[in-house]
N, C-alpha and C positions, 0 to 999 in steps of 0.2 A: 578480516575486513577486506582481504585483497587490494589493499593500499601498497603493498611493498615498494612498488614500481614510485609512487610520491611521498618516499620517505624524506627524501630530501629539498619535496617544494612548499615552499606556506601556503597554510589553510586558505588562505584568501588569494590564492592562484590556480587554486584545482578548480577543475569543469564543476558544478554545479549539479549533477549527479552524484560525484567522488566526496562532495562536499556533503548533501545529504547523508550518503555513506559514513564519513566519518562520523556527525551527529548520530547516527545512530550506534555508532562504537563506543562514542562518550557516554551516551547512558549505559551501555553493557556492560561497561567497566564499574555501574552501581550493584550489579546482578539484582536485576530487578524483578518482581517475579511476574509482573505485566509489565508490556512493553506496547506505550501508545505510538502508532506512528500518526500523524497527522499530516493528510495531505503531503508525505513524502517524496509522490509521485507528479507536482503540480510544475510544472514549466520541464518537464524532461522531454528528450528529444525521442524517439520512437527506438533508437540502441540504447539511449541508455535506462529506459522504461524497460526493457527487456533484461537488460544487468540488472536491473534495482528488483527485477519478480524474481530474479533466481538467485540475488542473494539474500532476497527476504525469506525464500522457498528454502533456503538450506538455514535459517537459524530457526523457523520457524516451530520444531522438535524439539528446540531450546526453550523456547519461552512460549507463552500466553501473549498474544500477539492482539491487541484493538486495534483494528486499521481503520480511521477513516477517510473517506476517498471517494471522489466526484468522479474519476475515471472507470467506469461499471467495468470497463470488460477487464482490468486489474483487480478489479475485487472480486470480481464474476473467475476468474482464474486463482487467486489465490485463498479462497476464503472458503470455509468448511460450512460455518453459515453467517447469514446474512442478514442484517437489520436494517432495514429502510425507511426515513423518516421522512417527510416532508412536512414544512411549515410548522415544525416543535412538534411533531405529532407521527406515530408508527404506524408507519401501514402497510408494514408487510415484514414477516418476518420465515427463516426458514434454510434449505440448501440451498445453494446458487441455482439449481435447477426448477424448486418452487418459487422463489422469487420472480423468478424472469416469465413464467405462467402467469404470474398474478399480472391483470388486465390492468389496475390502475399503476401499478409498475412501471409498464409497457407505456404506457401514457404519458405520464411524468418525465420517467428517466432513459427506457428504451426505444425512444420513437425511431432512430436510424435501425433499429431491428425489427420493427416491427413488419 
């Protein structure tokens, strides 16, 4: 979990990244055989959105991984494929690289790339 360094501070004193972190070590320790993160990535700061992709990127192999997650270009980077909903309803579904094609995509969620 690359916590060593706060082994010795309480959970309710680590940055809030390290904190996610750990939540995600408490389920692991279920050995579960999916593993949902929700919105893991939601108030991080831009380091530490970069530790949380590469250490979801190295367990990744490990488990069966549902990520969902408002932040495209993290799921657009970490995700094999991709399902996109809007309003309780799919519309689009695929590789990161067919997703981000799809025009009502682009619309919805990619407009800073378009």
């Amino acid at each position: 979990m690359n916590l060593v360094e706060e082994r010795d501070t309480l959970a309710g004193e680590i940055s809030h990244g390290l904190k996610q972190r750990l939540e995600i070590g408490m389920a692991l320790t279920l050995n579960p055989k999916l593993l949902l993160l929700d919105e893991t990535f939601a108030g991080l700061s831009a380091g530490e959105t970069k530790q949380q992709i590469e250490f979801v990127r190295g367990i990744a192999g490990k488990y069966t991984i549902l990520l969902v997650e408002h932040k495209m270009d993290v799921v657009m980077d970490l995700s094999e494929r991709v399902s996109v909903m809007h309003n309780g309803e799919l519309i689009a579904e695929g590789t990161p690289d067919e997703v981000k094609a799809d025009e009502f995509v682009q619309k919805v969620y990619l407009r800073e790339e378009i």
